[in-house]
N, C-alpha and C positions, 0 to 999 in steps of 0.2 A: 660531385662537387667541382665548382669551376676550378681550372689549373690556372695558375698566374703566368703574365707570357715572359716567354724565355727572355726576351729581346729589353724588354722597359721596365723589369722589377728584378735586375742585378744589383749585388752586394756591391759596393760603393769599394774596393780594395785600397783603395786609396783614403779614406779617413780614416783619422788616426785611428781609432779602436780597431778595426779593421788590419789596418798597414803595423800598427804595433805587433799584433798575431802573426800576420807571414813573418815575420822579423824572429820573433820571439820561440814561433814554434819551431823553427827550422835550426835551433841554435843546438847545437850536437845533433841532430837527425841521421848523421848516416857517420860511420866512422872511415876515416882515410885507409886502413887498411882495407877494409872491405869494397869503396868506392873503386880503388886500384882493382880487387878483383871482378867487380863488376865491368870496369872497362874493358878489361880481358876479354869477358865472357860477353861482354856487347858484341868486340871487335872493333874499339875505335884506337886509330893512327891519328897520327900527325899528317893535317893537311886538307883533313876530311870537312863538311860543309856540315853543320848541326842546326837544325831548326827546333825551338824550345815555344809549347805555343803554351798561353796563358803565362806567360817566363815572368810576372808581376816583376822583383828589381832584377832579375837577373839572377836570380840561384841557382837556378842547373849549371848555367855556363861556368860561374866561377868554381864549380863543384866538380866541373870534367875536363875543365879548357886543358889543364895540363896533359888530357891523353888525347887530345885532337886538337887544340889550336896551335901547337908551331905549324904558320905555313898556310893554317884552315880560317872555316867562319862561324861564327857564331850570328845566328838571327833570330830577337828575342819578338815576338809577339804577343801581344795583349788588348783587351779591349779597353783598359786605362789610358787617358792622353798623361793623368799625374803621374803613372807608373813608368810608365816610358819614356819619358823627360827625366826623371830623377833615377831610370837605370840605364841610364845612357852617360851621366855622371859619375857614378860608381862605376862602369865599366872600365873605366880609364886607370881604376887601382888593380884590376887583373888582366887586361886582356894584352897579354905580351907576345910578340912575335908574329901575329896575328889580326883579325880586323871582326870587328862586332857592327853590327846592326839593329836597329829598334824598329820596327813597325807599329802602328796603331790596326787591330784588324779582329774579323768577328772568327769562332772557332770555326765555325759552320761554313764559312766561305773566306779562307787562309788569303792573302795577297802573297801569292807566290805561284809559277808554273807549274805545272808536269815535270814529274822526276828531275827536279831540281836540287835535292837535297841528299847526301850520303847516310841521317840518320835523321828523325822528328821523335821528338821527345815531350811529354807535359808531366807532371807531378799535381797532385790533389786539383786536379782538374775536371776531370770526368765525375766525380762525387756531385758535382755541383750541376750536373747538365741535365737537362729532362732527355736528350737522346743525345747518350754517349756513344751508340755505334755509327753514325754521321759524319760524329767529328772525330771517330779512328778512322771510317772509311776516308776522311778529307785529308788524317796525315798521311796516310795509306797514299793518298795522289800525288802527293809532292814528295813522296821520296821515290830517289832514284830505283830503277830493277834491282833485285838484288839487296837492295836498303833496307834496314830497320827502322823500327816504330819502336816507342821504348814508354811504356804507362807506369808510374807509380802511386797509387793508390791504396788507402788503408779500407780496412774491413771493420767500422769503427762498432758494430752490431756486434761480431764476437769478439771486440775488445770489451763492451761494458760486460764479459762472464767473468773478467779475470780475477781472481782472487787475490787481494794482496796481504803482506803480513807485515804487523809492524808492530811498535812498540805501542801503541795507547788504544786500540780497536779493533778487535776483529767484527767482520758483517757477518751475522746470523741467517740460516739459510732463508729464513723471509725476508729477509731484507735485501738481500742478493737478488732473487725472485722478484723482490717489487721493482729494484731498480733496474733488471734487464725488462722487464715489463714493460716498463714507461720507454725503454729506448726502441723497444720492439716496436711501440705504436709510434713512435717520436719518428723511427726508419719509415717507417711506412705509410705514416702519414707526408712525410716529404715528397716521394713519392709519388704520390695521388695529387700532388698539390701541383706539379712538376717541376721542384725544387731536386731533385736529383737524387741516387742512391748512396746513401751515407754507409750503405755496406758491399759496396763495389768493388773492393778490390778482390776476394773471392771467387767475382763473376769476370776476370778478365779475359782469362784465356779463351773461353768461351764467346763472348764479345769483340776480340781478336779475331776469333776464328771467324764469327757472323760478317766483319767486315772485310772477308777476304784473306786477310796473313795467314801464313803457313810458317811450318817449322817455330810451333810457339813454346817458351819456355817460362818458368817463372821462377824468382826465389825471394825467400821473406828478408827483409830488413834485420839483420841479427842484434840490434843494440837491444840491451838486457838494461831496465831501470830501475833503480835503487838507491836509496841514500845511505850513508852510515858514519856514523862520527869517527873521525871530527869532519867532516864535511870539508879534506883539501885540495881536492882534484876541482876542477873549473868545473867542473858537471856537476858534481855536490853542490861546488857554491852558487850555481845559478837554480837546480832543484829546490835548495832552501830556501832561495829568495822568492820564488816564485809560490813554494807551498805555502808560506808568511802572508804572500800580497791576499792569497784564498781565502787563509786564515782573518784577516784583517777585514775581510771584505764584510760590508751588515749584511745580513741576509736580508732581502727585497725582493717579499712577496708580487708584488707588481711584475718587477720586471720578468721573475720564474714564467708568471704567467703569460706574459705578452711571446714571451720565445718558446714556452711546449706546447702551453696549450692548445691552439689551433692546431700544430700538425698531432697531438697527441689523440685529439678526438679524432682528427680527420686519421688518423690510421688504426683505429677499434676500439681507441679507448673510451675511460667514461669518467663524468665528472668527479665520480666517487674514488676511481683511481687515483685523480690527478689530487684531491684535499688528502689521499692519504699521502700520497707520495711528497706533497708540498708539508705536510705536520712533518714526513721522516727528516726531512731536509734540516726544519725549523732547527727540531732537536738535534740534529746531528753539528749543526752550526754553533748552539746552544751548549753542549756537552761537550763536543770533542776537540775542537775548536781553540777552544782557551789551555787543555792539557797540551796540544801540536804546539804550541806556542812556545807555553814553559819546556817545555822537552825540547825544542829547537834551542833557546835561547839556552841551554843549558848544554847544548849538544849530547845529548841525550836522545834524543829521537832517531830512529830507523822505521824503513820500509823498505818491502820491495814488491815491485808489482809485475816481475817476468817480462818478457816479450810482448812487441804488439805486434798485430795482423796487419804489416803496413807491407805490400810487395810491389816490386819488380816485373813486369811482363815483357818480353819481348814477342815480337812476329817479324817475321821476314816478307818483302813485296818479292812476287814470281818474278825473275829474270825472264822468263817468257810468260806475258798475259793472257795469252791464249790458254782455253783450258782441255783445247785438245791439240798436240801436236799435227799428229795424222789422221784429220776427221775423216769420216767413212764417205767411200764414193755414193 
């Protein structure tokens, strides 16, 4: 099956449905204590140069500046001109003591020198690439000897296993089955398409390693999701609002089909798969749907759906490139 090319059939990050997601999904994403021990464990100071590629408005930087920009730089890259005009705007509300930068520029060929940088960083970037060891190996070139490379990326394949519990339905072991089914081909069909690995970040360290970094480590994202009444914490209330819009949403058959179907077949599935899994949906919109509702609006409603596969990878560039000190005479 033909692959779509990398270069002239990218997601638009910048129109609104689009630009609303990065927004939306990144709203409690990582928690401040833990971001603090992540800084640690990078090794980032005050002072230090960070290159953020794919940085759409700028969310890594105002997510770290406080442990590297007194004194440092931040340089956000993307291949949006809309995104980097309007996070060049925003940057002006964090970036203290310090100096930010926007570029316009492609993963695969970064505008920036050789060991240039003290740290390169992307987030949900490499999911989306048909060759993500490229563009490690290209943050791998601009960061200085010694520097890190920093991926984070979910594994979003073993997130559709998760089992959640909650107050108005539990998923019967077919039904679990059908829906890691449809993701399994839905992953894989991506894939073949070369739309990128939706279950990548399991594969980092490994990918890491293939573009050269040494001394690699990884660790998972610890936020644990749940709702529970009365929904007072800011994360309750944005979880609610957000399961409401789901809830609210008509279900449209069309559109189900325009976004699985191609990559569903294109990765083993089969038509008869795809009309059962589109009836599970139907019904499940139909049934459960209107109970999430009254249970919300009544604050009644709980769920919890555990941990997700979203990690952290670092790798280190060799302070000496060379891969033999003392070659043989």
């Amino acid at each position: 099956m033909k692959k779509k090319n990398q270069q002239t059939d990218k997601i638009d990050w910048s129109k609104d449905e689009y630009r609303k997601h990065i927004i939306e999904e990144r709203k409690f994403l990582w928690r401040e204590d833990s971001v603090e021990l992540y800084a640690k464990w990078i090794g980032l100071k005050s002072g230090m140069t960070g290159v953020d590629v794919g940085c759409g408005l700028g969310y890594l930087g105002w997510t770290f500046w406080k442990y590297f920009g007194k004194g440092g730089k931040y340089i956000g890259i993307d291949v949006s001109e809309k995104l980097i005009s309007e996070a060049k705007g925003i940057s002006k509300d964090w970036v203290k003591e310090g100096s930010a930068e926007f570029m316009v520029g492609d993963t695969y060929a970064l505008p920036l020198p050789d060991n240039s940088a003290d740290f390169v960083m992307c987030q949900t970037l490499l999911m989306h690439l048909e060759e993500p060891v490229k563009a490690i190996a290209e943050m791998k070139r601009v960061v200085k000897p010694g520097g890190i490379v920093i991926c984070m990326e979910p594994d979003n394949l073993s997130n559709s296993m998760r089992v959640s519990y909650n107050s108005v339905h539990q998923f019967s072991m077919e039904e679990l089955l059908l829906i890691h089914k449809v993701q399994y081909c839905w992953v894989e069909g991506r894939k073949k398409l070369g739309e990128g690995d939706w279950g990548i970040g399991s594969k980092l360290p490994k990918l890491m390693s293939d573009a050269g970094l040494k001394n690699i480590d990884i660790r998972n994202n610890d936020i644990v999701k749940f709702i529970l009444p009365s929904y007072e914490t800011p994360e309750q209330k944005d979880m609610s609002k957000k399961i409401k819009g789901y809830c609210k949403k008509p279900f449209n058959r069309k559109a189900i089909r325009e976004s699985v179907e191609e990559k569903v077949l294109a990765g083993g599935g089969s038509k008869y798969l795809l009309r059962k899994y589109y009836n599970f949906l139907k019904d499940q919109k139909q049934q459960i749907s209107s109970k999430i509702l009254q249970e919300l609006k009544k604050k009644h409603y709980y769920a919890f759906w555990g941990s997700s596969f979203f990690y952290i990878c670092i790798g280190r560039k060799r302070k000496i490139e060379e891969t033999d000190r003392n070659p043989k005479p």
